[in-house]
FIPA-288191 format. One record per residue: residue number from 1; x, y, z of N, C-alpha, C in turn. Coordinates in nm, 3 decimals. Layout:
nr	neast	nnorth	nup	caeast	canorth	caup	ceast	cnorth	cup
NUM	X	Y	Z	X	Y	Z	X	Y	Z
...
END
This chain:
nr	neast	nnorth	nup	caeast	canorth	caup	ceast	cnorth	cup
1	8.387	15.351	11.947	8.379	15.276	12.071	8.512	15.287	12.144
2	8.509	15.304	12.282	8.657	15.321	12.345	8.707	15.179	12.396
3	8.833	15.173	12.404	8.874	15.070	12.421	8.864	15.032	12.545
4	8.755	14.862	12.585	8.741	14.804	12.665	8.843	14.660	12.736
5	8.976	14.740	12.700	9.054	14.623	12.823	9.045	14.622	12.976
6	9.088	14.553	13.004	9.063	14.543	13.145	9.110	14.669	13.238
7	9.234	14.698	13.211	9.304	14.855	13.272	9.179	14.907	13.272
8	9.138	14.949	13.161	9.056	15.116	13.155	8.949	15.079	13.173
9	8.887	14.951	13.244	8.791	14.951	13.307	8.747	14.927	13.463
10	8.860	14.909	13.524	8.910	14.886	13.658	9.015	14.962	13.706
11	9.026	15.016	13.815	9.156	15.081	13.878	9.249	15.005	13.848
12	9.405	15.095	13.749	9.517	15.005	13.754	9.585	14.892	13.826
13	9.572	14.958	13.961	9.617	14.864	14.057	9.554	14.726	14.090
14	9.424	14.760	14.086	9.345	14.624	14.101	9.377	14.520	13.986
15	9.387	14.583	13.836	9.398	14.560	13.727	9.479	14.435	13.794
16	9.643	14.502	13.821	9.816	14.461	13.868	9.783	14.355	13.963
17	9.684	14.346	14.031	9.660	14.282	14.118	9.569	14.124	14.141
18	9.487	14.156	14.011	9.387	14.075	13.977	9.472	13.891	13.928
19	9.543	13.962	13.842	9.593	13.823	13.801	9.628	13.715	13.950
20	9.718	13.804	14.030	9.789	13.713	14.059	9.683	13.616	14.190
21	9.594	13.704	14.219	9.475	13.651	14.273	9.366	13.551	14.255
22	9.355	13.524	14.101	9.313	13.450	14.020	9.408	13.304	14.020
23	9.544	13.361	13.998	9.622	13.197	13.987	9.641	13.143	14.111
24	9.615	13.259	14.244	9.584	13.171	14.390	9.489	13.088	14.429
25	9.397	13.137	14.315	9.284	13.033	14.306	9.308	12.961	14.245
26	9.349	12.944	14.143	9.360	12.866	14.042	9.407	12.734	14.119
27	9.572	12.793	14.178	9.632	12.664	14.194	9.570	12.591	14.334
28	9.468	12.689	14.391	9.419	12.620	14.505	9.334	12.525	14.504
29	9.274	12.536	14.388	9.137	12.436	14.341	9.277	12.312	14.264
30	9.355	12.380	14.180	9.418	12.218	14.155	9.475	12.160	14.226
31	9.521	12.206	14.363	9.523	12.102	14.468	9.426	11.980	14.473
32	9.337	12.036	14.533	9.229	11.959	14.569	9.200	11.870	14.484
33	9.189	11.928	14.355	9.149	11.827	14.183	9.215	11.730	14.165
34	9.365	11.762	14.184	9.480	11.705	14.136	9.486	11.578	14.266
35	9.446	11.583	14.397	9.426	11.500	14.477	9.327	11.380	14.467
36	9.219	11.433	14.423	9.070	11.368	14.394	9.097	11.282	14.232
37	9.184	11.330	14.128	9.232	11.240	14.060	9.348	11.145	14.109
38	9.407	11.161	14.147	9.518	11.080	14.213	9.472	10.990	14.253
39	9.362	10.992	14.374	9.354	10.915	14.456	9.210	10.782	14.347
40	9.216	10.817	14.276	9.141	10.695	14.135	9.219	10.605	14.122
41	9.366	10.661	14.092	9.504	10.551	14.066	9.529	10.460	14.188
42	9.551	10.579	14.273	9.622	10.510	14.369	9.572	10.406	14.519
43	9.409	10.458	14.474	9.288	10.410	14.561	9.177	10.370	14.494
44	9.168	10.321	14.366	9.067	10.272	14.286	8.939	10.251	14.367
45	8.948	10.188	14.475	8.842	10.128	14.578	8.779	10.200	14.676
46	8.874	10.335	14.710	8.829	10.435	14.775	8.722	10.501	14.683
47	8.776	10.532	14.584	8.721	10.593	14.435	8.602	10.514	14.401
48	8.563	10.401	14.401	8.426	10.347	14.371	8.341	10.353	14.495
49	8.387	10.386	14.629	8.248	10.354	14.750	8.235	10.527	14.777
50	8.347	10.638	14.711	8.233	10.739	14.714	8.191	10.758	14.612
51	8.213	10.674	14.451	8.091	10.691	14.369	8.018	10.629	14.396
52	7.999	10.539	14.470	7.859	10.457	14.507	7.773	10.536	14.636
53	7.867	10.585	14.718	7.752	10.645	14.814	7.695	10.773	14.754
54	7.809	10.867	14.702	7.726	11.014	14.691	7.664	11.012	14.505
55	7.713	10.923	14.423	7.676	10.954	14.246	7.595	10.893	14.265
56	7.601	10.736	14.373	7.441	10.602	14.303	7.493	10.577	14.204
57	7.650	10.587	14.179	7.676	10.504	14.065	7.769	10.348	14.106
58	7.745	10.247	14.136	7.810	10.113	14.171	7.873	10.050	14.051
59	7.925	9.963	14.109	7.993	9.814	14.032	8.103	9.869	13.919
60	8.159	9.971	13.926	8.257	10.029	13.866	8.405	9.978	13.921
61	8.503	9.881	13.819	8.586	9.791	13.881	8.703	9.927	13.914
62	8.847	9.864	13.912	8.979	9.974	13.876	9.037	9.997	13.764
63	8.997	9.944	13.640	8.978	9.977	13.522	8.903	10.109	13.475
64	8.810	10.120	13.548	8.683	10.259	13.511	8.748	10.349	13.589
65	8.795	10.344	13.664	8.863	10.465	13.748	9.004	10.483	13.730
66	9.076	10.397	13.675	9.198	10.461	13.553	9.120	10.528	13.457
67	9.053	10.515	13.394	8.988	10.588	13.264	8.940	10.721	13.303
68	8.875	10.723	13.438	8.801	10.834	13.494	8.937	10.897	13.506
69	9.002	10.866	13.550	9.149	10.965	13.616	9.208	10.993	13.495
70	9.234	10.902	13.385	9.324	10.953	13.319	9.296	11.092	13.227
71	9.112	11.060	13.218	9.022	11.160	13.174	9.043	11.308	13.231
72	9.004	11.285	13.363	9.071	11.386	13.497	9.171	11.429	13.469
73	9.283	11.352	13.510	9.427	11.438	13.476	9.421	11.520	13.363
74	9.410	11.493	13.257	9.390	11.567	13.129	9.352	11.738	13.162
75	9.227	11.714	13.201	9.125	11.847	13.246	9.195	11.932	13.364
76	9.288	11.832	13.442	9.267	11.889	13.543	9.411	11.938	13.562
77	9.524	11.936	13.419	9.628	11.993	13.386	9.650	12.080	13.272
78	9.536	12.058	13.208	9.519	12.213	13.116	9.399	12.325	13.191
79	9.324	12.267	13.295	9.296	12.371	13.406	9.396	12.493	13.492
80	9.500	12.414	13.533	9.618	12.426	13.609	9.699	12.530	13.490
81	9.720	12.477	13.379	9.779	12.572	13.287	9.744	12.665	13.232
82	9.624	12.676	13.247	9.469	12.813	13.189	9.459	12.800	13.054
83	9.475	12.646	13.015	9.463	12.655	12.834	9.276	12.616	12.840
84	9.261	12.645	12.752	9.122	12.617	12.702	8.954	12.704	12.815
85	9.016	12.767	12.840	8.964	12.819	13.003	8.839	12.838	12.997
86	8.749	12.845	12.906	8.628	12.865	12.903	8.580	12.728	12.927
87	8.632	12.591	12.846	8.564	12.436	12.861	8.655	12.422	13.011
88	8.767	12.424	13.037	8.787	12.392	13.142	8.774	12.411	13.268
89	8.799	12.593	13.272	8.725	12.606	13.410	8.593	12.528	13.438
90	8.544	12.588	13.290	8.343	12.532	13.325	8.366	12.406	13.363
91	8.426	12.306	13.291	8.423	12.153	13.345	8.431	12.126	13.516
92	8.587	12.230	13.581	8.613	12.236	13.689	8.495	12.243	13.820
93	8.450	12.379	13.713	8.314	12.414	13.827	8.239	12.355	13.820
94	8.175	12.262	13.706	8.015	12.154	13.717	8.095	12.060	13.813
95	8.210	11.986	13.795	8.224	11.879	13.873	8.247	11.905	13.989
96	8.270	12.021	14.016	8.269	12.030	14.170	8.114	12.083	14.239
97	8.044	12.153	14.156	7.910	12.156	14.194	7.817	12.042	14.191
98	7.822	11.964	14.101	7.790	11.789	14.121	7.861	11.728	14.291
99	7.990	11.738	14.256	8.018	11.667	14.400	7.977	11.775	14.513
100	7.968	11.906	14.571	7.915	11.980	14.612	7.781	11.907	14.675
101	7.689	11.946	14.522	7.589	11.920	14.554	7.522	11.804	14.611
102	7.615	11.676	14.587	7.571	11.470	14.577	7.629	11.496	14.769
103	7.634	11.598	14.805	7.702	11.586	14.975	7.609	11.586	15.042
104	7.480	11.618	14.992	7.345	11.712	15.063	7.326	11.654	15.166
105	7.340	11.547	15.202	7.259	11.412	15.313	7.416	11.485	15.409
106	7.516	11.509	15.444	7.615	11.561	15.559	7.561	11.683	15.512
107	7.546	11.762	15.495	7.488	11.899	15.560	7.342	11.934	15.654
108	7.308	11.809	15.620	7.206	11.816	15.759	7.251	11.761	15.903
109	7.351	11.711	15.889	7.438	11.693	16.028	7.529	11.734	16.003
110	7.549	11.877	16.001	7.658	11.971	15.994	7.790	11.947	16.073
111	7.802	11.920	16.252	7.869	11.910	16.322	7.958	11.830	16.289
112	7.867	11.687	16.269	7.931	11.533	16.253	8.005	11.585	16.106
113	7.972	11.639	15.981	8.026	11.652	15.890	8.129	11.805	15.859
114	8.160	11.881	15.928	8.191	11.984	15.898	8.302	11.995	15.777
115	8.397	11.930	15.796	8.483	11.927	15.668	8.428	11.949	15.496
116	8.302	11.900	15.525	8.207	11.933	15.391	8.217	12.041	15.334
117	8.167	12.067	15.457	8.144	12.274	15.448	8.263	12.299	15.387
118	8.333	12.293	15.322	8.507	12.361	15.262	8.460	12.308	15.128
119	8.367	12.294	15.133	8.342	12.247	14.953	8.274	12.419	14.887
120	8.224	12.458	15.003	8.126	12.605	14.891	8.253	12.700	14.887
121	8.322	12.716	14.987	8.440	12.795	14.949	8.501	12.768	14.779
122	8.500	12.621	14.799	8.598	12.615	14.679	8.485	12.642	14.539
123	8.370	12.584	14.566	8.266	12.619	14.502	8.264	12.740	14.418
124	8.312	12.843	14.527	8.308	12.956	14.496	8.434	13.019	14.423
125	8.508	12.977	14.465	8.663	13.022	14.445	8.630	12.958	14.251
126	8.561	12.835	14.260	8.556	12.770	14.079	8.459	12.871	14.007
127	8.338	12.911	14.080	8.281	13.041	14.004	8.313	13.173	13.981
128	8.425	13.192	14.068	8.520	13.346	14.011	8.586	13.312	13.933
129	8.636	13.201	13.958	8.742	13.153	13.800	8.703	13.139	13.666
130	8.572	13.120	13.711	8.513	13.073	13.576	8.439	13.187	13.515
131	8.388	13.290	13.598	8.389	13.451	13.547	8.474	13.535	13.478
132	8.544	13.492	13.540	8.670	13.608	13.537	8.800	13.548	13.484
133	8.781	13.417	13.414	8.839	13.348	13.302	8.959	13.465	13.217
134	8.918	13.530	13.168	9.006	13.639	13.059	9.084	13.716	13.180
135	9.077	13.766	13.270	9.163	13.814	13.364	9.269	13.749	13.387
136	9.220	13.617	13.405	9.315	13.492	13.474	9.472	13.467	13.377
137	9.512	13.578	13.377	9.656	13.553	13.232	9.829	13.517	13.310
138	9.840	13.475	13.435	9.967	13.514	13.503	9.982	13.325	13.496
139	10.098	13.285	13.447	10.136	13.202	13.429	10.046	13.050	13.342
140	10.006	13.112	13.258	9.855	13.050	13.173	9.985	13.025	13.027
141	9.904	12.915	12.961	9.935	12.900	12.820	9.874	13.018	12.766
142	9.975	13.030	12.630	9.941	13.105	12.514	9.811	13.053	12.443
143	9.736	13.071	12.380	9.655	13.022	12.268	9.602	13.095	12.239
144	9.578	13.073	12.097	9.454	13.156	12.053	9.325	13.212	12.093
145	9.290	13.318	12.111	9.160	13.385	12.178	9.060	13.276	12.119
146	9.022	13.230	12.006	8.936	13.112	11.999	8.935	13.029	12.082
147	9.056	12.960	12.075	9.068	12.818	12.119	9.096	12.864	12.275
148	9.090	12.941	12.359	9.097	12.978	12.493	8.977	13.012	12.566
149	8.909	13.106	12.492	8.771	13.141	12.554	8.794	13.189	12.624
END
């Protein structure tokens, strides 16, 4: 069998090129992540009326949304570091396809809502990441090919 690394299966250059394209994504989605946890701490109350309008999930005090965040942060700094990349990207991308998806009611008034619309970009930007996971090596933790995925 010939050897299937990434070089000798892609033009070198793209090869040279791939990483650093990947961690533009990377760190572009942990913007956004790293915001959307934050704002649990620092807006507990903001943080429960859009889980109540878009999850249907209510009566969640600022106790549950320290827990949610601190949960968050966790994920959403070994995301940022590319450790565990197979559970984490994936985590990255369901929760943003959940919130994505819980938007549905502003995409039928597109105009009034447009800012929405910047959710499938990122949508998307979380499903190349989450493809193309093993590419993603330019400023990532070490770990074991097990424990990395």
């Amino acid at each position: 069998m010939t050897d299937t690394t990434l070089e000798t299966r892609i033009d070198p250059s793209v090869a040279e090129r791939l990483p650093k394209a990947l961690l533009a994504l990377r760190l572009g989605v942990f913007i956004v992540m790293i915001m959307w946890t934050l704002d649990k701490f620092v807006a507990p109350e903001h943080a429960a009326r859009v889980w109540e309008h878009f999850y249907l999930i209510g009566g969640l005090g600022a106790t549950a949304f320290y827990v949610i965040g601190a949960l968050q942060l966790i994920l959403v700094l070994a995301f940022v570091a590319g450790a565990y990349k197979r559970w984490t990207y994936g985590a990255i991308f369901l929760l943003h396809g959940v919130s994505t998806l819980s938007s549905w009611q502003q995409y039928l008034d597109a105009f009034n809502n447009l800012l929405f619309f910047a959710a499938w970009p990122m949508l998307a930007a979380c499903f190349a990441l989450y493809m193309l996971r093993d590419a993603d090596t330019l400023w990532t933790v070490n770990l074991p090919k097990e424990a990395n995925g």
